[in-house]
VMD Tcl script that draws the C-alpha trace (Angstrom):
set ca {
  {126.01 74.74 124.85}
  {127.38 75.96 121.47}
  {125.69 75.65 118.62}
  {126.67 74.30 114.93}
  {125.64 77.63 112.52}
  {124.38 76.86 109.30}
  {123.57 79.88 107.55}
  {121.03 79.84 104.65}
  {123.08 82.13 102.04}
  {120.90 83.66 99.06}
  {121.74 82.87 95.45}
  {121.23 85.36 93.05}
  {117.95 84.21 91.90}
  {117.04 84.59 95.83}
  {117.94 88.31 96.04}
  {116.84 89.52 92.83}
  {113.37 87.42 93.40}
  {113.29 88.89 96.88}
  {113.90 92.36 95.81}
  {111.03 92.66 93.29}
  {108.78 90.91 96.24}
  {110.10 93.67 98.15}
  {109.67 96.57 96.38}
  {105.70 95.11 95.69}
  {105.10 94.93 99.82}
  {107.00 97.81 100.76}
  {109.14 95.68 102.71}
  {113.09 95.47 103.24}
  {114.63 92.41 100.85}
  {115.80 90.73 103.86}
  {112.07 89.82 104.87}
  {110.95 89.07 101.51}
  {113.68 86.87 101.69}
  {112.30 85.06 104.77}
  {108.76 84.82 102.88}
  {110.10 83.03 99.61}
  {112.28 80.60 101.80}
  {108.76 80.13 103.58}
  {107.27 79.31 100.14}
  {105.47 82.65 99.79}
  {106.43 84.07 96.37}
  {103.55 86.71 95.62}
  {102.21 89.44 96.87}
  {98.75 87.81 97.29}
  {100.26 85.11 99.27}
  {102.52 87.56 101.17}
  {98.91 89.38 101.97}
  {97.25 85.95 103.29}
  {100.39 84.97 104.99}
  {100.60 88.67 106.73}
  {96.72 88.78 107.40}
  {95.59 85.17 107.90}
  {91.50 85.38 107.46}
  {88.54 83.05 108.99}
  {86.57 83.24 105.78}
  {89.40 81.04 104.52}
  {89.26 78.12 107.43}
  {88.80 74.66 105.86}
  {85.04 73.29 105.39}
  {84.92 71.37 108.53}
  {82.69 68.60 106.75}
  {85.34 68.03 104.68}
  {87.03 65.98 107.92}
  {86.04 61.93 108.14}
  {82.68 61.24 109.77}
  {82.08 64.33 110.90}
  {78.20 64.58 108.93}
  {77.83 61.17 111.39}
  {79.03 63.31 114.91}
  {77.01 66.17 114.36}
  {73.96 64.15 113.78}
  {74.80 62.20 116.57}
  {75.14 65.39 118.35}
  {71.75 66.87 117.19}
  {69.74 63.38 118.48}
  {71.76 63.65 121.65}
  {70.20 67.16 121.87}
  {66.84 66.14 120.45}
  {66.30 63.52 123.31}
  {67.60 65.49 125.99}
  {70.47 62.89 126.59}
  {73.03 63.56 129.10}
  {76.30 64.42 127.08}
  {79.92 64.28 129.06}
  {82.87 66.35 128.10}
  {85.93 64.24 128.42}
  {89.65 65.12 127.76}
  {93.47 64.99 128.42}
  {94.80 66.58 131.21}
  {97.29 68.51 129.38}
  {96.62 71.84 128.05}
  {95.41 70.76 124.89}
  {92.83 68.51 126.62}
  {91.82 70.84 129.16}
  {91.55 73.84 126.45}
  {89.42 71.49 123.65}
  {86.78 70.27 126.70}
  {86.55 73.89 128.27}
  {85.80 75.07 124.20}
  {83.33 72.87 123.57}
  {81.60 73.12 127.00}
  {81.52 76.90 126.57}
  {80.41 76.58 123.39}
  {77.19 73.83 123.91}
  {76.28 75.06 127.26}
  {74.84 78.31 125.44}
  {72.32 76.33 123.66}
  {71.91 72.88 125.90}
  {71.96 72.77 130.00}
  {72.18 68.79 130.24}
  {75.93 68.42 130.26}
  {79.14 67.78 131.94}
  {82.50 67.27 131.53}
  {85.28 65.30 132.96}
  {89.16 65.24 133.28}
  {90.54 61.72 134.13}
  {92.87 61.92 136.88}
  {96.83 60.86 136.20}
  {97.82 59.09 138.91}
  {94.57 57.37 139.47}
  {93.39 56.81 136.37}
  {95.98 57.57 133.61}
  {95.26 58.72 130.16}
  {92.65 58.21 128.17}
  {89.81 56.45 128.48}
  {89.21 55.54 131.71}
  {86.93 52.61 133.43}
  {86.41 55.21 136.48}
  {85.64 57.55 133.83}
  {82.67 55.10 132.10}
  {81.31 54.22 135.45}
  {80.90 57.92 136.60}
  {79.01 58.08 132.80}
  {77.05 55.23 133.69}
  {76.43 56.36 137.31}
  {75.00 59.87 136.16}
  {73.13 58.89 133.13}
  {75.54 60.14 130.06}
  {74.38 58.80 126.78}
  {77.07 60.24 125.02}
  {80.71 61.33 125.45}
  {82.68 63.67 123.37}
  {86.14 62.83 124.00}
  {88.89 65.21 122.65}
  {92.95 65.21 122.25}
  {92.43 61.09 123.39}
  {90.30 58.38 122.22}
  {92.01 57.09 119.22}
  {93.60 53.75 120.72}
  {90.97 53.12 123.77}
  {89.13 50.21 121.16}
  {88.68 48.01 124.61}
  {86.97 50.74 126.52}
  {84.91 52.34 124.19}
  {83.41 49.09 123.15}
  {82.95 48.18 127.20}
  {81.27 51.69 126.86}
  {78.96 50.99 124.04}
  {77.72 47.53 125.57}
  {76.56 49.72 128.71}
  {74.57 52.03 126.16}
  {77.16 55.11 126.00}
  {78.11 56.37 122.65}
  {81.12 58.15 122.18}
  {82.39 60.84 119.35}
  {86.37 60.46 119.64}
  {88.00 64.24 118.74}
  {91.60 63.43 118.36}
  {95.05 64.08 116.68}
  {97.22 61.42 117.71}
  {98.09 58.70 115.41}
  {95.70 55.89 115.05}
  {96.33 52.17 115.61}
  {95.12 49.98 112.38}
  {92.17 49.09 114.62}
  {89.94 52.27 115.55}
  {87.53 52.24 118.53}
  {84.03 51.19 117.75}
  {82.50 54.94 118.28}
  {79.75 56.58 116.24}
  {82.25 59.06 114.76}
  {86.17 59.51 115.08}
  {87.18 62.98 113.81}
  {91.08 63.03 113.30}
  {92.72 64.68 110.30}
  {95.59 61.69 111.08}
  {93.29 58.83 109.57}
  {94.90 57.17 106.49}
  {91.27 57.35 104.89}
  {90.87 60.53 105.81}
  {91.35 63.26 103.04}
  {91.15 66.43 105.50}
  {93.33 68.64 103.71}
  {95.30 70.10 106.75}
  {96.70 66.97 109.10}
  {98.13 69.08 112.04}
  {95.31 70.28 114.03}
  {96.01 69.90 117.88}
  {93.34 68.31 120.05}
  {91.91 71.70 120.65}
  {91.29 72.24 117.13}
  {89.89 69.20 116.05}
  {87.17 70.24 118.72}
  {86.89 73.79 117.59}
  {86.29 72.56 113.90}
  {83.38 69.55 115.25}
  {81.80 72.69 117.01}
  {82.19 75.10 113.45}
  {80.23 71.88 111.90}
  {77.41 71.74 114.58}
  {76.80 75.46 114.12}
  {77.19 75.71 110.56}
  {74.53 72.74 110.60}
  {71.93 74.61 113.41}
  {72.36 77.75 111.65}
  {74.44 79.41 114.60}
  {76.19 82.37 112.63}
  {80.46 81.86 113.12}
  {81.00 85.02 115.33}
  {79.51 83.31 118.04}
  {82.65 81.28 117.96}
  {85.10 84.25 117.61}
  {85.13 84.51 121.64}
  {86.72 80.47 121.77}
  {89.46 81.40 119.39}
  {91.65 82.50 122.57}
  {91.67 78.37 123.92}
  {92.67 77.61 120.35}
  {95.19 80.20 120.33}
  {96.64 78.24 123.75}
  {96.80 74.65 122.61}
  {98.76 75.71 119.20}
  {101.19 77.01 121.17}
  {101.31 74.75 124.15}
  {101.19 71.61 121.85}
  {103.80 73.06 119.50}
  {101.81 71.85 116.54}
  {102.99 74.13 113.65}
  {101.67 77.09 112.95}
  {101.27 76.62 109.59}
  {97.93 76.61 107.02}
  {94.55 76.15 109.04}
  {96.74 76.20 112.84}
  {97.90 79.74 111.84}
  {94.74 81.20 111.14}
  {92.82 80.31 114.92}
  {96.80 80.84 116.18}
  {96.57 84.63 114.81}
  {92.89 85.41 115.82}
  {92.92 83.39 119.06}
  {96.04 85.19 119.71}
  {93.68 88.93 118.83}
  {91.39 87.51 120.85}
  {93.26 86.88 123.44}
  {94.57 90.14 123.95}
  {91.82 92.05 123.31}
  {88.81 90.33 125.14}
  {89.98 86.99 127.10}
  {87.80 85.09 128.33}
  {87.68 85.31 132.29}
  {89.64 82.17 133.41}
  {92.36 82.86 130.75}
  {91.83 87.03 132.18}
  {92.94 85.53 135.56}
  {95.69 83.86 134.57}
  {96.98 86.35 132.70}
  {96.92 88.55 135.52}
  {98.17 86.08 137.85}
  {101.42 85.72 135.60}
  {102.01 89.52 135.85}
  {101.20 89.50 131.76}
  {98.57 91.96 131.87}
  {99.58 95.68 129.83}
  {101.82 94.36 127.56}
  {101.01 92.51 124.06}
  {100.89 89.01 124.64}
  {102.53 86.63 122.33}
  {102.82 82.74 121.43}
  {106.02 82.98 123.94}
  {104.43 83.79 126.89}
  {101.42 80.81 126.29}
  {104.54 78.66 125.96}
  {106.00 80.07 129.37}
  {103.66 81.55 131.16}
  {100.33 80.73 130.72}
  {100.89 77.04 129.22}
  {102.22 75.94 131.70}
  {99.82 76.92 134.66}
  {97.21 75.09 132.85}
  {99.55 72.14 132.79}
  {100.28 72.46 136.20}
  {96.91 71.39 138.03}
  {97.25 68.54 135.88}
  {100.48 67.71 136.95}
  {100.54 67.73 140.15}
  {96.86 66.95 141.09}
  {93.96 67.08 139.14}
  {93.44 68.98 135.77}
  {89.85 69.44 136.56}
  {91.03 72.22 138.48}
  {91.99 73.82 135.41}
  {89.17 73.32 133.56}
  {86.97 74.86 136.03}
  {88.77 78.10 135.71}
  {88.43 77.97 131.97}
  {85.06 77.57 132.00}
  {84.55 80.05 135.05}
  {82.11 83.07 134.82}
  {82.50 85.33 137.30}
  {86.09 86.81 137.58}
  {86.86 87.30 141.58}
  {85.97 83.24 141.89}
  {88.25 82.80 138.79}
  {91.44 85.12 140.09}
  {90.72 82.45 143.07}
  {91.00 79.81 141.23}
  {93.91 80.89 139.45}
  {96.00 81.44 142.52}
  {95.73 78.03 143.86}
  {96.54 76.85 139.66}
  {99.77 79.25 140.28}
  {100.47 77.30 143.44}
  {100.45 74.54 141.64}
  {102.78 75.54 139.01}
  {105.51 76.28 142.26}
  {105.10 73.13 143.08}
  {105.75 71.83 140.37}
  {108.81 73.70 138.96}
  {110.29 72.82 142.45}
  {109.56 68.93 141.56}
  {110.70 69.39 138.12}
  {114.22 71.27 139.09}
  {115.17 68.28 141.65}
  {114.46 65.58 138.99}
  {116.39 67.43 136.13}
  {119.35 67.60 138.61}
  {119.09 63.81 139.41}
  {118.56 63.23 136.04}
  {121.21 65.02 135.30}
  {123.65 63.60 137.68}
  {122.51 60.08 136.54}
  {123.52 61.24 132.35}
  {126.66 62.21 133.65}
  {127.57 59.20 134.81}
  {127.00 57.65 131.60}
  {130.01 57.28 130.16}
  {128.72 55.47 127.23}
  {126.47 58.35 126.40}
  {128.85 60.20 124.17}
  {128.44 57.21 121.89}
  {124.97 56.58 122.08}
  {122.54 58.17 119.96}
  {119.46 58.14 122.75}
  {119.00 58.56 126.43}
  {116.40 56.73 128.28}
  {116.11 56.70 132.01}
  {113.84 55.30 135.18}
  {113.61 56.27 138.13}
  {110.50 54.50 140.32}
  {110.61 57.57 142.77}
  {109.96 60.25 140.06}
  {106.90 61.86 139.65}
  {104.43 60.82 136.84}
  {103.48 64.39 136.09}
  {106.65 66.03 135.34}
  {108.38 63.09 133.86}
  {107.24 64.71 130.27}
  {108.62 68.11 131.41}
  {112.05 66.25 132.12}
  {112.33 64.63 129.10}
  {112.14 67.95 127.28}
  {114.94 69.62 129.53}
  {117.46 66.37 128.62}
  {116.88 66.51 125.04}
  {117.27 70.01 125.39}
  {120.77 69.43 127.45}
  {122.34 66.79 125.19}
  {120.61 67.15 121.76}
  {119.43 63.32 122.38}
  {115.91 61.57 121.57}
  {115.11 60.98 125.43}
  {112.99 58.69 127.73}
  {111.70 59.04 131.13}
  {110.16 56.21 133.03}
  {108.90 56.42 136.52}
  {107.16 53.45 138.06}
  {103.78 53.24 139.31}
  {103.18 49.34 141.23}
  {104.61 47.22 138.10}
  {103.91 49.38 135.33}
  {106.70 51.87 134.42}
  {105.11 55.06 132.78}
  {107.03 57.33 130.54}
  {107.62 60.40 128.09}
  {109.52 60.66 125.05}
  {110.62 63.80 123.62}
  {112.86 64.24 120.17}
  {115.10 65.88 117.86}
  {114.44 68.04 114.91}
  {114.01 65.48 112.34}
  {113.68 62.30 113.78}
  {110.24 60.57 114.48}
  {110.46 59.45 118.07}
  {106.58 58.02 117.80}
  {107.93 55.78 114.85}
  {110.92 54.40 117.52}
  {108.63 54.14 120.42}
  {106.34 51.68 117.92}
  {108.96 49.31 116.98}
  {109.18 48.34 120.28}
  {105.28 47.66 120.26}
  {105.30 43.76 121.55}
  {106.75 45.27 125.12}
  {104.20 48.19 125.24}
  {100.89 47.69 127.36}
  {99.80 50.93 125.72}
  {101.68 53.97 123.68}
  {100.54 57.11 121.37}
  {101.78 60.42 120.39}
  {103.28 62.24 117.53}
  {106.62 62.71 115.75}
  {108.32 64.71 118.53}
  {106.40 63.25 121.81}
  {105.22 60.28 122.66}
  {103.66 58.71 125.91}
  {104.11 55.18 126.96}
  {103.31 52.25 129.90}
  {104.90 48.83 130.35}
  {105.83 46.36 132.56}
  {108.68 47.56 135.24}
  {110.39 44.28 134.46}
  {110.60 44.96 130.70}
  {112.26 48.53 130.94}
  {115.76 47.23 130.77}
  {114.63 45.38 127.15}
  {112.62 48.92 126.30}
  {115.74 50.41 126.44}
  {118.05 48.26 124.58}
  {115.70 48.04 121.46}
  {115.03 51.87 121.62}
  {118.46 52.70 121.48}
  {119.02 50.01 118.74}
  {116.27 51.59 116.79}
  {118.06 55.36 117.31}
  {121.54 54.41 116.50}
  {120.19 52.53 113.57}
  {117.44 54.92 111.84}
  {118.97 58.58 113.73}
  {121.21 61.05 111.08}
  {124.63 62.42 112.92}
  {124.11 65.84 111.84}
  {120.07 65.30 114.12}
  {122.11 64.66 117.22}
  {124.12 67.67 117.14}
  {122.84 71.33 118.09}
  {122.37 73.68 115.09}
  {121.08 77.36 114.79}
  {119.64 77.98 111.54}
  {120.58 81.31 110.31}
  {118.44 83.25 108.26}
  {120.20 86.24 107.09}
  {123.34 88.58 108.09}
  {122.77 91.55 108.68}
  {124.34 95.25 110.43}
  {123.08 97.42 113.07}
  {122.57 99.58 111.20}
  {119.59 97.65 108.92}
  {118.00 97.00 112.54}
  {114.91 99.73 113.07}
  {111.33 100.19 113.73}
  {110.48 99.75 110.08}
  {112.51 96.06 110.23}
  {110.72 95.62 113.59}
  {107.07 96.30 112.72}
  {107.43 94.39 109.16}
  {109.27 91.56 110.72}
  {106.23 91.06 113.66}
  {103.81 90.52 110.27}
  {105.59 87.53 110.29}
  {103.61 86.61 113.31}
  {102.39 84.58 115.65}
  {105.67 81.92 115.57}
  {105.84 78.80 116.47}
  {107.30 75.53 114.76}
  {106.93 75.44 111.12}
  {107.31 79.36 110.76}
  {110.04 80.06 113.82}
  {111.29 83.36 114.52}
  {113.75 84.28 112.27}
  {117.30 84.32 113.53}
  {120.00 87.03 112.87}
  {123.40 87.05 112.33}
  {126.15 90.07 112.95}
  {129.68 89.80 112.72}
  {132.39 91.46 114.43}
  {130.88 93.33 117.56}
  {131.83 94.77 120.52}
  {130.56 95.17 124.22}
  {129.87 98.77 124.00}
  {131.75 98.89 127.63}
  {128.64 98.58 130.07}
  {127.70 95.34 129.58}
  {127.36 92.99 132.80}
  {125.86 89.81 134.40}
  {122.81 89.59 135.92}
  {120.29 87.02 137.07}
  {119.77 85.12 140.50}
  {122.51 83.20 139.98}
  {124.69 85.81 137.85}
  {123.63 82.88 134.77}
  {122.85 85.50 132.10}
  {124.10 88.43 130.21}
  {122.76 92.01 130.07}
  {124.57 93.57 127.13}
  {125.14 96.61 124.96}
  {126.59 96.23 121.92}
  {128.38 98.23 119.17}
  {129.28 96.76 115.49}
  {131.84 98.05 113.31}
  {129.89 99.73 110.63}
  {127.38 101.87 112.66}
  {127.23 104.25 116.03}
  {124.34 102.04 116.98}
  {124.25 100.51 120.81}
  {121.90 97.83 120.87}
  {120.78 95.99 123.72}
  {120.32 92.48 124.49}
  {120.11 89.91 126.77}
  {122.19 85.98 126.62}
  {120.25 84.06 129.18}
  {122.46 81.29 130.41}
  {125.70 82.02 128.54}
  {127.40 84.01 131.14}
  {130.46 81.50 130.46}
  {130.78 83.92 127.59}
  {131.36 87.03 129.63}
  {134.65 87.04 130.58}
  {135.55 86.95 126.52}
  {133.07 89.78 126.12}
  {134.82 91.88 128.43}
  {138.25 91.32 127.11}
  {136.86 93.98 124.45}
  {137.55 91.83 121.14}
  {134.99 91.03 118.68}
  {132.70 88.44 118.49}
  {130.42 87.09 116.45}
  {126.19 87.07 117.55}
  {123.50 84.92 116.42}
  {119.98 86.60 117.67}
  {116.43 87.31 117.62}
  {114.87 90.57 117.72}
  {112.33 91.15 120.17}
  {110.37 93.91 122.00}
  {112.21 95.76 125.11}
  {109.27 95.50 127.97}
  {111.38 97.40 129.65}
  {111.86 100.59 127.34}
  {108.81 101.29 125.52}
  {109.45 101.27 121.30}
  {113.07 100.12 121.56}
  {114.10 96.41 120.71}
  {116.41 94.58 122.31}
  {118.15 91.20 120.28}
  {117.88 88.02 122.82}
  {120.79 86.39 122.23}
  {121.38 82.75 120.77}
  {124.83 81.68 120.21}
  {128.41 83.78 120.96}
  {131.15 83.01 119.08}
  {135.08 84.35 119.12}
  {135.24 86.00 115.86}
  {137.55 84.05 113.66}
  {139.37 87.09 111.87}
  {139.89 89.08 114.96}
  {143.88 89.51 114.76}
  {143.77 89.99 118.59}
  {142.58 86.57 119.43}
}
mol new
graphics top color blue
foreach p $ca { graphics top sphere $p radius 0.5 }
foreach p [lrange $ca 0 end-1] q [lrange $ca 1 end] { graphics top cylinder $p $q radius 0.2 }
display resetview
């Protein structure tokens, strides 16, 4: 797939604005370019922005109800009542309950946690999840990244005698659950400064509260920052504000002292020696978490988490990476079929969505699918499988448009939906799918922008070769940890050449291992075009072309860079063409 370039060309003002920032930070233009464009116009901002610090994390009593959780919490504690754990299966889920486990079991030894199961129970709030509260004497639950819609349960919960304290960061319904506190920066009457916590978070900030409160000095929640670190990138919340700060030291944290289930996976994923980054929680580590989840039971995963000795966590983490084989296996075969079925489509070229249903797919990788096909055809996507006659689905969007918003307006067919702007979950009766999926894609077509249905590559500068080195390199990783909000910025050169050696590689010769040579320096760089090997056989014709990129680390040649490659385009002035 080719993309549509935009590139983001400096005025005047820009350059001249982005030298003097320059010249203050010791930096090249082109960066302090990238820092003004990310609304960071002094140096003190540049320092904050370069060196995020905890001192500046948000008062976490500033958040809605969260004086009436942690004094919930402290009477919990006070009368020795049995307190349950309970979360998503996802990453985020699994990350916030294994936090906040870790965290209370250092001071308190009557508690538990639990991970619904999907296939048996679904998300959420689960009546097999209040009777095994019941059944081993929980008085309250702490439920994180889910709660905000389960109003029926929870109240079915509170008649029994089981309080819960609903962590979340989904968006609410008008009606909130009858709990004794609902933290979620989302609330309409909540004035929480920073709204894009991820589950994780919410949880990490409830536990900064109950510390702060018990006088429990902070660095004794330095060693959770790694599981925030995780679910920021996993959840692709942005990574921006508050989520940038626990993304940066979670990410130190990470590499420096891990705790021992995220140790084992990271030596299970062949990570360990190298720097790890918010890339390889995205699709490496992420996605192992996911996987027990998936395919099972994400139980499984927190148990690792949470494990403390590391031989029965490196266990652990095999069977998780077993898991994840599994499922990439189930997720290939449905992408094809989904696949195959979108190609048959003719209509699709003139429809603005895709939604699709298949009762034989499997519930856990339906979300993973969903991702891949909006990924494929640049289309806010739907996958439905069918479980008796309930059809269960993901939605996944575009940049731009708010796919929770269209999911709503179909609200009178749901049995029960929630999510954000880019992903959404959803269940409703099998014989209202075809209906689901004529007023979705009435609701695209009519509220969707052309130019969000086509695939664009935002370009931050143009640049040589020759303005690529270590200095560019080392400044430019400041900009870190990435993620949406503040995405790695992309490069573009003009008019280069395949330096003679470059050649396809991969399993299925699908990428491009190249060296390349511009036409105003001697320097070869390297790079690497994963899928685009359609491109070679122009490469090799030895005319110029044009490169959008990313610069990133060379694992393979310590202290080089290599660009990973984006887009190739035929150069438009190339008089050989």
């Amino acid at each position: 797939m080719h993309f549509k370039w935009n590139i983001n060309e400096a005025t005047p003002e820009e350059r001249q604005a982005a030298k003097e920032l320059g010249d203050k930070l010791s930096i090249s233009p082109i960066l302090a370019r990238l820092l003004i464009r990310r609304g960071i116009t002094t140096e003190s901002a540049a320092k904050r922005f370069f060196r995020p610090q905890l001192s500046d994390l948000i008062n976490p009593f500033l958040m809605k109800d969260m004086d009436l959780a942690v004094d919930r919490l402290n009477d919990a504690i006070g009368r020795k009542e049995r307190i349950l754990i309970y979360g998503d299966y996802d990453v985020d889920g699994c990350t916030a309950v294994a936090l906040v486990y870790k965290f209370l079991r250092q001071y308190y030894s009557n508690i538990d946690y639990y991970i619904p199961d999907r296939y048996d129970e679904g998300y959420g709030v689960s009546h097999k999840g209040i009777l095994y509260a019941k059944e081993t004497g929980v008085g309250l639950v702490i439920i994180l990244d889910c709660g905000i819609k389960a109003v029926e349960e929870i109240a079915k919960a509170k008649e029994i005698g089981i309080d819960f304290i609903i962590c979340d960061h989904h968006m609410p319904d008008e009606t909130l659950p009858p709990a004794k506190a609902i933290l979620n920066p989302k609330r309409p009457d909540d004035t929480y400064p920073f709204k894009d916590l991820c589950g994780c978070g919410v949880g990490f900030k409830f536990m900064q509260a109950f510390a702060k409160n018990n006088g429990i000095p902070f660095t004794r929640l330095i060693p959770l920052l790694d599981f925030c670190a995780v679910s920021i990138a996993a959840d692709l919340v942005p990574v921006t504000d508050e989520n940038r700060i626990l993304a940066y030291h979670g990410l130190r944290q990470l590499n420096q002292n891990p705790s021992i289930g995220l140790n084992a996976i990271i030596e299970i994923c062949g990570l360990r020696g190298r720097e790890l980054s918010m890339s390889d929680i995205v699709f490496k580590i992420g996605p192992r978490i996911n996987a027990s989840g998936r395919m099972d039971n994400g139980k499984a995963s927190v148990d690792l988490l949470v494990e403390r000795d590391l031989a029965t966590a490196l266990n652990e983490a095999k069977h998780i990476n077993e898991y994840n084989e599994q499922r990439k296996d189930v997720d290939r075969h449905m992408t094809e079929e989904a696949n195959q079925i979108v190609a048959r489509l003719e209509s699709l070229k003139h429809q603005s969505s895709i939604v699709l249903y298949d009762e034989n797919w499997k519930k856990g990788v339906i979300g993973i699918v969903a991702s891949r096909l909006t990924e494929i055809y640049f289309r806010p996507t739907v996958v439905l499988t069918r479980d008796n006659n309930v059809a269960t689905g993901s939605a996944r969007s575009v940049a731009g448009f708010d796919v929770y918003a269209a999911v709503k307006s179909c609200r009178d067919l749901l049995l029960n939906f929630g999510g954000h702007t880019y992903a959404a979950g959803l269940t409703l009766k099998w014989d209202n799918v075809k209906e689901f999926r004529k007023r979705f894609q009435s609701y695209v077509e009519e509220h969707i922008e052309p130019e969000q249905t086509e695939a664009v590559l935002e370009i931050d500068a143009v640049i040589d070769f020759k303005d690529i080195n270590r200095k560019l390199y080392g400044d430019l990783k400041k900009f870190a940890p990435f993620g949406p909000g503040n995405p790695k910025p992309v490069f573009r050169t003009d008019m280069v050449y395949d330096f003679g050696t470059s050649k396809v590689v991969g399993r299925e010769q699908e990428h491009i291992k190249l060296e390349l040579v511009d036409s105003k320096s001697n320097n070869v760089m390297n790079g690497i075009a994963f899928g685009q090997s359609a491109a070679a056989r122009y490469i090799k014709s030895r005319r110029s072309f044009d490169i959008a990129y990313t610069i990133e680390d060379n694992v393979f040649k310590h202290g080089a860079v290599q660009l990973q490659i984006e887009d190739i385009l035929p150069n438009e002035n190339d008089d050989s063409i």
